[in-house]
TORKE-607270 format. One record per atom (N, C-alpha, C): x, y, z. Coordinates in steps of 0.001 Angstrom, whole numbers, padded with zeros to 6 digits, always signed. Atoms other than C-alpha are relative to their C-alpha. Example, Ala and Ser with C-alpha at 12.3 -4.5 7.8 and 13.67 -1.06 7.14 Angstrom:
2
+000890-001190+000000
+012300-004500+007800
+000900+001200+000000
-000820-001190-000060
+013670-001060+007140
-000770+001090+000730
REM end
This chain:
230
+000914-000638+000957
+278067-000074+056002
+000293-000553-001390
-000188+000091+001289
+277683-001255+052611
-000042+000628-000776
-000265-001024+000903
+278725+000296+049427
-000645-000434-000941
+000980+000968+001497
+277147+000218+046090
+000417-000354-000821
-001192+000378+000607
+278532-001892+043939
+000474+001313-001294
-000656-000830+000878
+280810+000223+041140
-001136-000054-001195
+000662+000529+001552
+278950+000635+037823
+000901-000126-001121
-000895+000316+001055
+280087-001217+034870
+000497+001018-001110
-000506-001251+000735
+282047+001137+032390
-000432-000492-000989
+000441+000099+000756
+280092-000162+029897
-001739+000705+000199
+001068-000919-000291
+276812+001324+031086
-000076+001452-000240
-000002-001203+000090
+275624+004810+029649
-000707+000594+000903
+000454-001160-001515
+275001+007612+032089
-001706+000336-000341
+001780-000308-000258
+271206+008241+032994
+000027+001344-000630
+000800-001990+000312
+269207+010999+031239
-000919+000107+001389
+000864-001077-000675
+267631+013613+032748
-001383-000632+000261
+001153+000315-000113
+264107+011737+032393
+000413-001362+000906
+000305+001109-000650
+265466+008604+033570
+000128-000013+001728
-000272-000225-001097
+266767+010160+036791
-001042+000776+000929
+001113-000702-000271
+263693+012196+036958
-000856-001066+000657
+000890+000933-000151
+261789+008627+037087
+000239-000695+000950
-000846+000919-000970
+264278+006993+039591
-000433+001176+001257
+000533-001069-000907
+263528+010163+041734
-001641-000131+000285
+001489+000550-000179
+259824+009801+041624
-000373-000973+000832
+000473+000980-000255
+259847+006266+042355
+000582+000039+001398
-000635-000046-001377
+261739+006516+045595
-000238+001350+000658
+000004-001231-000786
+260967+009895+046964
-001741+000458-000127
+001765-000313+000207
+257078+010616+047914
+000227+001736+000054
+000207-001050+001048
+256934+013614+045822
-000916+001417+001148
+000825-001049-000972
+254111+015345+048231
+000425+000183+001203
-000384-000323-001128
+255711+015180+051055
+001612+000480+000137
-001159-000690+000424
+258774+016676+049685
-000708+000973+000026
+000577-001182-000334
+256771+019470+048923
-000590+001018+001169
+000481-000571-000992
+254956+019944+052255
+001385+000542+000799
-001100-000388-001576
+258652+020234+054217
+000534+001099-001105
-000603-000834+000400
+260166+022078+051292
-000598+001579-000250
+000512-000833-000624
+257458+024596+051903
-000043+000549+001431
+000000-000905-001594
+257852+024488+055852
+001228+000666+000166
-000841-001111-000022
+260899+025707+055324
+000744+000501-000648
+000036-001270+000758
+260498+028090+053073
+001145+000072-001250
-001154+000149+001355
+262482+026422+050060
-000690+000118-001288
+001073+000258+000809
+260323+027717+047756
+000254-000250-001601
-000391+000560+001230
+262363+027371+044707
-000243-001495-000405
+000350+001251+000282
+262414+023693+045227
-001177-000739+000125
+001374+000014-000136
+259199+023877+045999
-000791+000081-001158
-000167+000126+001355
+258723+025080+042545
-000167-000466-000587
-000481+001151+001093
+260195+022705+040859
-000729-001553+000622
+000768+001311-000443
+258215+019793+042700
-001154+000087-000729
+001836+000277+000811
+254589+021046+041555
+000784+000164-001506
+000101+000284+001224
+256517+021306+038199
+000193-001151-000424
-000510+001339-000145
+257490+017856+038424
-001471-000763+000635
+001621+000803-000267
+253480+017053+039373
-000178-000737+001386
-000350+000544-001520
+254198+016394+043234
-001771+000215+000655
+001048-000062-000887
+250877+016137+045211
-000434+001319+000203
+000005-001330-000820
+249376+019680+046257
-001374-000515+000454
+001259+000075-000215
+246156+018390+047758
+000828-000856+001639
-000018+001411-000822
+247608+015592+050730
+000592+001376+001657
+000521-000732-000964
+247524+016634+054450
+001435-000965+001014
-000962+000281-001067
+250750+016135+056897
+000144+000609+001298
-000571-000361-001491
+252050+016493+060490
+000640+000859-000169
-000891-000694+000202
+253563+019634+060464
+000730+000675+001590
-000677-000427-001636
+254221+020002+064521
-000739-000925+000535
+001300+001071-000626
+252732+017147+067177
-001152+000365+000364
+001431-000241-000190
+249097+016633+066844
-000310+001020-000698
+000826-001280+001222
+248759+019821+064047
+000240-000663-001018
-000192+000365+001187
+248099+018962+060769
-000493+000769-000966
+000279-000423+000817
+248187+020657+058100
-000011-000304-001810
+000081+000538+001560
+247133+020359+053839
+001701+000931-000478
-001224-000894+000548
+250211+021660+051639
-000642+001454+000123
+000210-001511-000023
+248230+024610+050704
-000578+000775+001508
+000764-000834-001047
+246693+025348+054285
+001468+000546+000307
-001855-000856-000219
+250830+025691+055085
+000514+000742-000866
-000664-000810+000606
+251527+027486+052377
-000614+001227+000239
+000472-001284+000058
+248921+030023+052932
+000475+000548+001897
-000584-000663-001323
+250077+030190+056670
+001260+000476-000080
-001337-000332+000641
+253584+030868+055472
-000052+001711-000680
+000305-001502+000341
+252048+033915+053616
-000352+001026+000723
+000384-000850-001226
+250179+035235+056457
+001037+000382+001056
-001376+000076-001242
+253418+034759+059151
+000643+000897-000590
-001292-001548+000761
+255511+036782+056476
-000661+001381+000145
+000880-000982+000795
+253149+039536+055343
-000265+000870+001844
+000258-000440-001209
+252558+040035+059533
+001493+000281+000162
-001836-000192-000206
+256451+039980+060178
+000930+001212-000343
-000932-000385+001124
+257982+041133+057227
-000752+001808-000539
+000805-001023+000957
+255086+043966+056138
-000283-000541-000978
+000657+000511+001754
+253020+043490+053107
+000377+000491-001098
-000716-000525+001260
+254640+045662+051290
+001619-000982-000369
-000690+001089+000050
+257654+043095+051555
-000002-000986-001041
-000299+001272+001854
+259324+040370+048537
-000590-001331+000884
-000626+000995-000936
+259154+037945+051750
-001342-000792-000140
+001061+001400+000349
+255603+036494+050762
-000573-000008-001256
+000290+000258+001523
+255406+037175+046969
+000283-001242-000718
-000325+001330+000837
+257420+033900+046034
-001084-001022+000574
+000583+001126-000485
+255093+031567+048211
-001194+000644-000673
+001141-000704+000828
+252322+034270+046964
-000211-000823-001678
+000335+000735+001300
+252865+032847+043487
-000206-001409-000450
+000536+001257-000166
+252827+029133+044101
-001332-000067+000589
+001163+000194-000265
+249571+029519+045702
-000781+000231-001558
+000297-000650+001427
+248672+031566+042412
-000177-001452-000757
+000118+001253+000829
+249976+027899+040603
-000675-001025+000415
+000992+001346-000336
+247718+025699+043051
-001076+000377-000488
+001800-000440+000283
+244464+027872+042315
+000241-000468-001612
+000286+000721+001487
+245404+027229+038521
-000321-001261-000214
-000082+001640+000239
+246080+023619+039045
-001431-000429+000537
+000962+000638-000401
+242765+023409+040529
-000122-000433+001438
-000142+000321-001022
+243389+023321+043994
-000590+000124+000769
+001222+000254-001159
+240262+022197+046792
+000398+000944+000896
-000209-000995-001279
+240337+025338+048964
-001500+000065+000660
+001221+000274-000449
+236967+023983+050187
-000028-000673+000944
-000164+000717-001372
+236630+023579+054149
-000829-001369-000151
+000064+001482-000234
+236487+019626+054778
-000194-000523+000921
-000466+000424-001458
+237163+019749+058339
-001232-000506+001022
+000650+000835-000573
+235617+017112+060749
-000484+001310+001171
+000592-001116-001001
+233799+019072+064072
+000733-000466+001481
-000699+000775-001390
+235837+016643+066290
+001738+000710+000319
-001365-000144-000744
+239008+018401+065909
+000153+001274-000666
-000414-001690+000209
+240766+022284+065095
-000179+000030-001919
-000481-000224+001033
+240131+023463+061553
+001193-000001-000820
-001465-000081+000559
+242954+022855+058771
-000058+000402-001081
+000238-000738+001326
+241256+024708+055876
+000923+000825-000180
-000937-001330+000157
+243100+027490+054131
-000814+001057+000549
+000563-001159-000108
+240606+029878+054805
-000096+000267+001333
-000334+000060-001397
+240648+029128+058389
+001690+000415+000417
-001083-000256-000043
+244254+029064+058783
+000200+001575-000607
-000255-001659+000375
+244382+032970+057053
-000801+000315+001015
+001068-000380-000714
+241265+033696+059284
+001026+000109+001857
-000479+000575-001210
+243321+032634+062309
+001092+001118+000384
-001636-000897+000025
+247169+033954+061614
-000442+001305-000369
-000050-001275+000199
+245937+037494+060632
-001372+000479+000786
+001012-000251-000835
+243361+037639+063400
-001014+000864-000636
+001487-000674+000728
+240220+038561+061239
-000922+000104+001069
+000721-000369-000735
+237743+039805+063774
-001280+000228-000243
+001617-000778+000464
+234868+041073+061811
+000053+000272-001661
-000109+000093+001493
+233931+041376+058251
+000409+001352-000619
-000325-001393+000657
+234948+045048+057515
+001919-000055+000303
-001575-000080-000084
+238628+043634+058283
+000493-000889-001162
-000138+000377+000997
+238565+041550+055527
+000076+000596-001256
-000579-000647+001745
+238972+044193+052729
+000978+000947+000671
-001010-000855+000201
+241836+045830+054145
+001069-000931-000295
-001210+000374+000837
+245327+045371+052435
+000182-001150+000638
-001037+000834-000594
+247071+043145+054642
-000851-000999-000017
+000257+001343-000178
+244414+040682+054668
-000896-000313-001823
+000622+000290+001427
+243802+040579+050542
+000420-001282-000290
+000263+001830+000226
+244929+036554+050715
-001377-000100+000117
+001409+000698-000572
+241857+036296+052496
-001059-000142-001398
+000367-000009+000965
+240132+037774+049766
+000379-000378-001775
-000961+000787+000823
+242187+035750+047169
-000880-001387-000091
+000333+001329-000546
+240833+032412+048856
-001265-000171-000222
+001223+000298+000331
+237240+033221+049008
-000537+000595-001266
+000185-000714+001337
+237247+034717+045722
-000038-001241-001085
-000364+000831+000831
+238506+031832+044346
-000428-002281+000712
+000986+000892-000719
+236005+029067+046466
+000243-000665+001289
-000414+000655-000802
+237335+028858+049440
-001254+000134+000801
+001120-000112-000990
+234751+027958+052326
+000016-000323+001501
-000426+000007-001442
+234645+027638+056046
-001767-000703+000731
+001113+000330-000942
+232069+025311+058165
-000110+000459+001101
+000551-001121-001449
+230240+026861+061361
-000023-001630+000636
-000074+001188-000897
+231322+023826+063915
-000664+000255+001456
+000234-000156-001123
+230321+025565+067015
-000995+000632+000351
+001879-000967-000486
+227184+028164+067628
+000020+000889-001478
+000353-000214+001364
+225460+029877+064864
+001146+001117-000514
-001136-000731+000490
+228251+032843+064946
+001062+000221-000144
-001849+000329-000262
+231651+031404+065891
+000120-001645-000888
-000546+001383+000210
+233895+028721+064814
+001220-000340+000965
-000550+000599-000619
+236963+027622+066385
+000774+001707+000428
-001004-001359-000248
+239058+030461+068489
-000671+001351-000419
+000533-000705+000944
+236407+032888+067654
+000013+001124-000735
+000050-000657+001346
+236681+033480+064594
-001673+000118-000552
+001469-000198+000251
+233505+034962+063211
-000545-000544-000996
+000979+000744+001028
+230698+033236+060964
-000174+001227-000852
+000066-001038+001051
+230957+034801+057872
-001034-000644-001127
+000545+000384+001166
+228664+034811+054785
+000654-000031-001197
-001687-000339+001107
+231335+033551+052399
-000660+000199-001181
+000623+000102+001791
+228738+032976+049472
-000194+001476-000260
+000329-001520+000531
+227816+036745+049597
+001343+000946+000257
-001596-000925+000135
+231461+038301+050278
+000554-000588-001511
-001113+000403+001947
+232402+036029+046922
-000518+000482-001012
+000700-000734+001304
+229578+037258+044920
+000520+001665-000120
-000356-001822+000001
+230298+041300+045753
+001437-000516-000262
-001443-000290+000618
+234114+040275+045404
-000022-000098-001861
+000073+000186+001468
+233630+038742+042084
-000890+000823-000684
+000803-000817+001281
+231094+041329+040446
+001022+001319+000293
-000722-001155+000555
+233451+044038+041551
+001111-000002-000659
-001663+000004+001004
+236582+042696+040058
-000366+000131-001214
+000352-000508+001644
+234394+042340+036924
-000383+001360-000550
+000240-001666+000408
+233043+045865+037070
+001013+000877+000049
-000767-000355+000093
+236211+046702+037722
+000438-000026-001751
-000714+001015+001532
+237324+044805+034088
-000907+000838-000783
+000692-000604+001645
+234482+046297+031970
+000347+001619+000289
-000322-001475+000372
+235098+049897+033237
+001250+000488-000520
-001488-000324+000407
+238670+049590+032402
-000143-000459-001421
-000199+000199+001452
+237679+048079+028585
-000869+000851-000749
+001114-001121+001050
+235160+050932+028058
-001285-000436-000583
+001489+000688+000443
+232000+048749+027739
-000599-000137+001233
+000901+000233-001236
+230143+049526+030802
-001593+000322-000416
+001798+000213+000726
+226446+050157+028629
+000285-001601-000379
+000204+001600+000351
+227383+046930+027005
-000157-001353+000973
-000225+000940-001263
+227924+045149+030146
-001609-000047+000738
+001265-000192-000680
+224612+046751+031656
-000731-000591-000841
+001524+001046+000510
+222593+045624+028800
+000362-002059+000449
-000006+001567-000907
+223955+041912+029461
-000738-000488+000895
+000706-000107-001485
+223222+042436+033119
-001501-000387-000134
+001176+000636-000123
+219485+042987+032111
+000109-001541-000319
+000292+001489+000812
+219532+039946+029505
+000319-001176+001234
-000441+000880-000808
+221231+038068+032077
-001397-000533+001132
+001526+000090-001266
+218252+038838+034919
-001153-000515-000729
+001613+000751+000688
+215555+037378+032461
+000753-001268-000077
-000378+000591+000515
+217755+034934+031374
+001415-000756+000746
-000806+000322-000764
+219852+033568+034677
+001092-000767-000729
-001158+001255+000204
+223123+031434+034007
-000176-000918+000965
+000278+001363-001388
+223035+028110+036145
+001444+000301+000346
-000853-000517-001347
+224833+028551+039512
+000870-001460-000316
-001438+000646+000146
+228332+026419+039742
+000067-000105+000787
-000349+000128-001186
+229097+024578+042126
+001827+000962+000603
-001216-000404-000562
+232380+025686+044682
+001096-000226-000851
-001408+000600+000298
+234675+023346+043262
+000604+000446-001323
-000144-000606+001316
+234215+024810+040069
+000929+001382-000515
-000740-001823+000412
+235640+028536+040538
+001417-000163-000389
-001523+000228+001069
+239201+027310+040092
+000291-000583-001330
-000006+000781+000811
+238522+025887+037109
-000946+000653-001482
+001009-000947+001012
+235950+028607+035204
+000380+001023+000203
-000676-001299-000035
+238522+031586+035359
-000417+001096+000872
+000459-000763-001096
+237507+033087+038739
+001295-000079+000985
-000846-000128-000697
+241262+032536+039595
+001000+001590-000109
-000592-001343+000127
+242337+036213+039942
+001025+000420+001008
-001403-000044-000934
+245769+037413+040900
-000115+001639+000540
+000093-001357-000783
+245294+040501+043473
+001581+000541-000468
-001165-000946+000123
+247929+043531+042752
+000183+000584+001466
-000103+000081-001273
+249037+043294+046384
+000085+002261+000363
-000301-001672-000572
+249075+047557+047998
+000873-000035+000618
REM end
């Protein structure tokens, strides 16, 4: 085995940035993240997206499954939260890195081909907390769910007009996001004491539509809202 040669004692010791840069260049950054999420290192996990590591790229996480960082991170949340209870610390820390992908802007918009198993996030929650029907989607234990499509997540219909893969049911995500998002806001104005002011808006608004936004947009036009878990 070879050794490395000694360094000259005339050489000054690396900063912090330069070792930061030597790290970078030799270590693929995103795929540090995806393992230091599979198992569940989430501190250093952390410190990767603070260090600007990939959160978008899509790995092998068992043979033939593949999953995005965030579709594993949100399965990570769901596995605990079923396990552990929701009332539980055991999926708040991965809870809050998701929190820092939706800031960063993070594509929670199904992609997935029809040739092979969904690897969306919204699928993957849909899956691990066996959602059945749409009146199971606003109870506690499954408020990721409503986290995800709140904040643009979407799900393609690959198989007959009311299933998708493992059936899971065809949901109307555009109209569960609109009622989520006008009640969190009606929530917001009744708590600042301007609910006439809000209503007159409302009309002005109905003469006077706002142009519709696309998906990709909601993480990015302050529709990233952090649920107060029950």
């Amino acid at each position: 085995m070879f050794s490395k040669a000694p360094r000259p004692a005339s050489c000054k010791p690396l900063s912090s940035k330069e070792v930061i840069s030597i790290q970078k260049g030799a270590t693929d950054l995103g795929k540090a993240l995806f393992y230091a999420i599979k198992h569940q290192d989430y501190k250093h996990a952390s410190e990767l997206v603070a260090l600007g590591a990939p959160i978008e790229r899509c790995y092998e996480v068992e043979k033939d499954v593949y999953r995005t960082t965030c579709s594993l991170l949100v399965g990570m949340i769901c596995t605990a939260r079923i396990a552990k209870g929701h009332r539980e610390i055991s999926y708040r820390i991965p809870d809050r890195i998701l929190d820092t992908f939706i800031q960063l802007g993070v594509d929670l918009r199904c992609h997935c081909s029809n040739k092979f198993e969904h690897r969306c996030p919204l699928f993957v929650a849909l899956k691990i907390l066996n959602v059945q029907n749409e009146q199971e989607l606003f109870k506690d234990k499954n408020q990721i769910v409503q986290k995800l499509i709140i904040n643009g997540a979407t799900i393609k219909n690959h198989i007959q007009p009311h299933k998708t893969f493992h059936n899971i049911p065809h949901f109307d995500i555009e109209g569960i996001r609109s009622y989520l998002i006008s009640k969190s806001q009606l929530a917001s104005v009744k708590k600042s004491g301007s609910l006439q002011t809000a209503t007159s808006n409302y009309h002005d608004n109905c003469k006077n539509p706002l142009p519709y936004k696309h998906n990709s947009e909601f993480s990015k036009t302050g529709y990233n809202f952090t649920f107060q878990y029950k």
